[in-house]
MIRO-247443 format. One record per residue (C-alpha): x negated, z negated, y; residue number from 1. Coordinates in Angstrom, 2 decimals. Example, Ala and Ser with C-alpha at 12.3 -4.5 7.8 and 13.67 -1.06 7.14 Angstrom:
2
PT         u         w         v   num
PT    -12.30     -7.80     -4.50     1
PT    -13.67     -7.14     -1.06     2
***
This chain:
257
PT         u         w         v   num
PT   -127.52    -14.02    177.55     1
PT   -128.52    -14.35    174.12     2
PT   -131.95    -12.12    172.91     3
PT   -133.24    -11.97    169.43     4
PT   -136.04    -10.49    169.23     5
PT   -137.97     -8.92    166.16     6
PT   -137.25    -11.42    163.84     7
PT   -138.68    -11.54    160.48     8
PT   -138.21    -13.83    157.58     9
PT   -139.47    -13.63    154.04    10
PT   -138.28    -15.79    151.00    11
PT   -141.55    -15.41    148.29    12
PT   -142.74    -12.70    149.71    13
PT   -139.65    -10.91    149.64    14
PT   -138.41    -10.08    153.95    15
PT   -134.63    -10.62    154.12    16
PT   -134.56     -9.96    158.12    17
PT   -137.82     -7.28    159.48    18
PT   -137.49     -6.60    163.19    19
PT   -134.46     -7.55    164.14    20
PT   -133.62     -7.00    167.67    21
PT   -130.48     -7.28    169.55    22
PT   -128.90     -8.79    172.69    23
PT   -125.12    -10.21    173.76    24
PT   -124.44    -10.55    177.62    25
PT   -121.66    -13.30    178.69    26
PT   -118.01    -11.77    178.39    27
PT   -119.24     -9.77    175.34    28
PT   -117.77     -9.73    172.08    29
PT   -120.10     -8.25    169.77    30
PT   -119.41     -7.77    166.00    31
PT   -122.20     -8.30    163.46    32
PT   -121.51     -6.27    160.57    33
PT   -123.55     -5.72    156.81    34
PT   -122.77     -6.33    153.26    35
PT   -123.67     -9.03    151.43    36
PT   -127.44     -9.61    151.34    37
PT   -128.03     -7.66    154.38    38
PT   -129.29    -10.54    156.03    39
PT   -126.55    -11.51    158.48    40
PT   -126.89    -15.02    157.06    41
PT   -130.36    -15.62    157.53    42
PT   -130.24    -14.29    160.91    43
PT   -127.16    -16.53    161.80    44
PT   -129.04    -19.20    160.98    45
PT   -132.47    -18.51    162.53    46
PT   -130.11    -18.22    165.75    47
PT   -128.19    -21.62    165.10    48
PT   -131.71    -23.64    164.58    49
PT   -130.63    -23.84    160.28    50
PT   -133.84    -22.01    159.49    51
PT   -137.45    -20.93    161.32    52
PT   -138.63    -17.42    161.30    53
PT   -141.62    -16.35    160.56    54
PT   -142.11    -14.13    163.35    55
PT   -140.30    -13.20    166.30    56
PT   -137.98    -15.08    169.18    57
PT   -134.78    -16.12    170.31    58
PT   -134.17    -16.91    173.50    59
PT   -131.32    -17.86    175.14    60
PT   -130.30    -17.38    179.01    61
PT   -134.21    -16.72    179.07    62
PT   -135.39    -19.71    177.45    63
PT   -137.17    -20.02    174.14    64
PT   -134.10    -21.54    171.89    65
PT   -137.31    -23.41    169.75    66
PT   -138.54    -25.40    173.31    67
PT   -135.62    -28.11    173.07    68
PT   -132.81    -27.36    170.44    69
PT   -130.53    -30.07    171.69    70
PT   -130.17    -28.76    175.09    71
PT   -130.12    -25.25    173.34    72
PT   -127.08    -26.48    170.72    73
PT   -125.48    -28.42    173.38    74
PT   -124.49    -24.59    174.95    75
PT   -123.39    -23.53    171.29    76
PT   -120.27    -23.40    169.41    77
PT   -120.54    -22.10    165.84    78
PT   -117.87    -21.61    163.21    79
PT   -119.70    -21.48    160.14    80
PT   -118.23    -19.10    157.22    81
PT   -117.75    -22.08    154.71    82
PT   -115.63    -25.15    155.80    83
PT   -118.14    -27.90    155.48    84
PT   -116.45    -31.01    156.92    85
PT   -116.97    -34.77    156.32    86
PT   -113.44    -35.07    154.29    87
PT   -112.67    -38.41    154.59    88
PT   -112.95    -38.29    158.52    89
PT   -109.28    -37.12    160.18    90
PT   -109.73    -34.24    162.50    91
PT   -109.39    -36.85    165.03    92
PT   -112.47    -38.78    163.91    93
PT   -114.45    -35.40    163.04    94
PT   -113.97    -34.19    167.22    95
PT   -115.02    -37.51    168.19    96
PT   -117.97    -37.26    165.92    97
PT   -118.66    -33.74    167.28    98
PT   -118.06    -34.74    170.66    99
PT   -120.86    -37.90    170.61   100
PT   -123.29    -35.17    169.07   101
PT   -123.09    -33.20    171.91   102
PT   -123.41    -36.41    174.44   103
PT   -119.58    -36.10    175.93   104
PT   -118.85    -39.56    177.48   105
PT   -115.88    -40.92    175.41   106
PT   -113.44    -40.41    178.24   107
PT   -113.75    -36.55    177.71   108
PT   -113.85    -36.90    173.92   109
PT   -110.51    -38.28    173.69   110
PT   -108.93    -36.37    176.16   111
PT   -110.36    -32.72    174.87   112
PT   -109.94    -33.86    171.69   113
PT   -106.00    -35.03    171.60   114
PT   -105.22    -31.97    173.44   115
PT   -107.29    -29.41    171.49   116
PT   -105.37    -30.48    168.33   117
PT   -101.98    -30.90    170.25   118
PT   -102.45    -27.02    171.02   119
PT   -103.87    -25.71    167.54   120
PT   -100.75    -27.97    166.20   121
PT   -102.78    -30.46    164.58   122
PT   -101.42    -33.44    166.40   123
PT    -99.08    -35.12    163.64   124
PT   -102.11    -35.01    161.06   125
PT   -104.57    -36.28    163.26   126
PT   -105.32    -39.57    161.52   127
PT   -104.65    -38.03    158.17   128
PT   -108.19    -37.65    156.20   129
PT   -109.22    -33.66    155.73   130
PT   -109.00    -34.04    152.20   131
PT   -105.46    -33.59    152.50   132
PT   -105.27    -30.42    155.15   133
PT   -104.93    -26.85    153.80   134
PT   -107.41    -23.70    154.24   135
PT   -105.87    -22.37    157.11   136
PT   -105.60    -26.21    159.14   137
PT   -109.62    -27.23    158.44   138
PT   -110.48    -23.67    159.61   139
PT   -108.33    -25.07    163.17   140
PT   -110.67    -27.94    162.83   141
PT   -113.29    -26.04    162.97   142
PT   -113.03    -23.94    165.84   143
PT   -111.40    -27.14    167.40   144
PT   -114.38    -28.68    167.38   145
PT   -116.35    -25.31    168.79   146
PT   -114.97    -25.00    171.63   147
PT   -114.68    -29.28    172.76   148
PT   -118.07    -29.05    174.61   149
PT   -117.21    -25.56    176.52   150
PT   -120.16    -24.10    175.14   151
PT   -121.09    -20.80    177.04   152
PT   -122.60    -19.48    173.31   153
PT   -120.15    -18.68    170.41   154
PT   -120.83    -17.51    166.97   155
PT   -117.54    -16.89    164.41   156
PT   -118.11    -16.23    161.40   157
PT   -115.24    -14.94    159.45   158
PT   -113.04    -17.16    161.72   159
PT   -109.78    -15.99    160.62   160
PT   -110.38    -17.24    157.27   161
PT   -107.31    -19.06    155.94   162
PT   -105.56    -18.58    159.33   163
PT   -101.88    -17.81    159.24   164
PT   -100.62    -14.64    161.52   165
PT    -99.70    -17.02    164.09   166
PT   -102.73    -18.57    164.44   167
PT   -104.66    -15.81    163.98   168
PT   -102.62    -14.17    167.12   169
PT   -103.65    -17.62    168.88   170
PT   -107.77    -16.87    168.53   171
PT   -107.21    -13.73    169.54   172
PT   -105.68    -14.47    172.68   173
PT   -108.12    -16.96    173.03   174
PT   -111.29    -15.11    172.34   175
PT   -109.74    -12.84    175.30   176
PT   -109.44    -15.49    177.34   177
PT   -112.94    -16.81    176.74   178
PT   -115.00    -13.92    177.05   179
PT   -113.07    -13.15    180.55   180
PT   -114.74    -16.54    181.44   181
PT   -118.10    -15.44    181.03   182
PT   -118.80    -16.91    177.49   183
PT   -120.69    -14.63    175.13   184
PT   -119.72    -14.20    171.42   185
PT   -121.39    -12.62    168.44   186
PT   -118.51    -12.20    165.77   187
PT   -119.22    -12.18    162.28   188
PT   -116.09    -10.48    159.73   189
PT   -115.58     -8.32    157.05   190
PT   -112.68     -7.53    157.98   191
PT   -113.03     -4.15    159.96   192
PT   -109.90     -3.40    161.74   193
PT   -110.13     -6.74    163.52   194
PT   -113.66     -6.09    164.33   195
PT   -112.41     -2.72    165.49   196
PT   -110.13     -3.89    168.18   197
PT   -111.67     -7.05    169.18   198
PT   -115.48     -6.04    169.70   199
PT   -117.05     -3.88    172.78   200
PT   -120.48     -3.52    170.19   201
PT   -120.90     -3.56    167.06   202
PT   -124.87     -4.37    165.36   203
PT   -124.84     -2.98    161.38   204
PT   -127.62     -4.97    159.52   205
PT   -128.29     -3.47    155.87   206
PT   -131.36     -4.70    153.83   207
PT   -132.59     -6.65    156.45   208
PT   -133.05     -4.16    159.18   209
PT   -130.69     -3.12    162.20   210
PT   -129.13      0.78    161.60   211
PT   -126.84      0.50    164.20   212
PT   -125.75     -0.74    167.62   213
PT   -123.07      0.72    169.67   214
PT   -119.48      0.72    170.47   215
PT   -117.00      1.12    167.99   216
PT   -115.46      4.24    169.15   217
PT   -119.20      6.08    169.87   218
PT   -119.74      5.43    166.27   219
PT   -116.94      6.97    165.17   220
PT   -117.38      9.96    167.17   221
PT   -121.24     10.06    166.63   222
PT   -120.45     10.42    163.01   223
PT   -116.99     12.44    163.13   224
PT   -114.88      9.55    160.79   225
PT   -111.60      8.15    161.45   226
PT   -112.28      4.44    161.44   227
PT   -115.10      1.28    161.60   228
PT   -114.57      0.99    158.59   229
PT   -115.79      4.73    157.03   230
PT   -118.62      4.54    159.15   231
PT   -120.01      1.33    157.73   232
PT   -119.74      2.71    154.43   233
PT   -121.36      5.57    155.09   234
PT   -124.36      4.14    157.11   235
PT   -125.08      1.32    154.73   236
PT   -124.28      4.08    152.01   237
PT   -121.69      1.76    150.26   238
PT   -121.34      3.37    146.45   239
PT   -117.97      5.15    145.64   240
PT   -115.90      2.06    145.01   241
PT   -113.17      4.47    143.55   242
PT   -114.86      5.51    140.99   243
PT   -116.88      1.98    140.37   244
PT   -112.78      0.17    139.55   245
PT   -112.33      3.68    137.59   246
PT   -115.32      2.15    135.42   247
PT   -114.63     -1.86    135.15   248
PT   -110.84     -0.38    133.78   249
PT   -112.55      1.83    131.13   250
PT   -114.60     -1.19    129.72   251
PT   -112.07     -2.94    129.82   252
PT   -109.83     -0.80    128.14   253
PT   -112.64      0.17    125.72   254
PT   -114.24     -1.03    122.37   255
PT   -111.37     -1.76    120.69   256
PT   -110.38     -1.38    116.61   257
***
């Protein structure tokens, strides 16, 4: 199980994340929701070992995550929200890297590795370099290279990103099948629907502090809306986006002779 625990980080001064609490048991799906600024980021990365806190603890399966990162990231997959990948590695060379990171003898490595992109149809570009792979195939990489070690920790963020509706089908499946095996996931997407039908909990961050944790459907009937997606609006009191376009067409449109 993974716990944060009143977290709090400041940048000048200035707290991004104050008292951030919240827990995901294994075969959980839970969606981590905010606008931008909110402070998913900076909690994401506490979590992953990017950044320190200033206060507060993460612990994971009841160990402080701060005692020995390696063994911690060794039980971690993470799909980070921008595609950074060593370009002039091939996806094959990138796993392998990935793999000898998290101390997989090179027996395993090859064998997870060939078959992993085999199955996300990455096999006839594995010695090409990543320079040359679309959106949609270095996001494959990515969660490729996730899920080689079997971690029993994943974080997604926006992991549909660039993914056609095939493949997007494919991770959903899979995040089905993977949370049936025990692993627990915190899911990180802007994309509401999806979070909607994939998620058992949702956590709503908005200017650095937690306003909500509960099932989809209990927020929508705590608040009487339709849809994830009102209810996020409402409780991080999103501004009327209507009328905000009404405005940027009127300036547009305006000031001329």
């Amino acid at each position: 199980m993974l716990e944060v625990q009143h977290l709090y980080r400041s940048y000048r001064g200035i707290p991004a994340v104050e008292d951030v609490s919240f827990r995901v048991a294994p075969g959980e799906v839970v969606g981590f929701l905010g606008p931008n600024g909110a402070g998913k980021s900076t909690t994401v990365k506490i979590i992953t070992g990017l950044l320190r806190q200033d206060d507060g603890i993460v612990r994971f399966q009841g160990r402080n995550i701060a005692e020995d990162m390696v063994s911690f990231r060794a039980t971690l997959g993470y799909v980070p929200e921008d595609a950074h990948l060593y370009t002039y590695l091939s996806a094959l060379e990138y796993l392998q890297l990935v793999g000898r990171l998290r101390g997989l003898t090179e027996e395993l490595i090859e064998r997870r590795a060939m078959n992993l992109l085999r199955l996300f149809d990455l096999d006839s570009w594995e010695h090409s370099p990543i320079s040359l792979y679309s959106k949609g195939m270095r996001q494959r990489v990515l969660i490729a290279a996730a899920l080689l070690h079997d971690p029993k920790l994943l974080i997604f963020d926006e992991p549909l990103s660039g993914l056609d509706v095939v493949s997007a089908r494919l991770f959903k499946d899979l995040l089905d099948l993977l949370t049936a095996q025990g692993k627990a996931v915190l899911y990180i997407s802007h994309v509401l629907e999806i979070v909607e039908q994939i998620c058992s909990r949702v956590i709503v961050i908005a200017k650095g502090r937690l306003i909500a944790d509960a099932a989809p459907s209990d927020l929508t009937k705590l608040m009487r809306l339709p849809n994830l997606e009102s209810v996020f609006a409402q409780l991080v009191q999103q501004r009327n986006t209507r009328s905000q376009a009404e405005q940027i067409v009127k300036v547009m449109q305006g000031g001329h002779e």
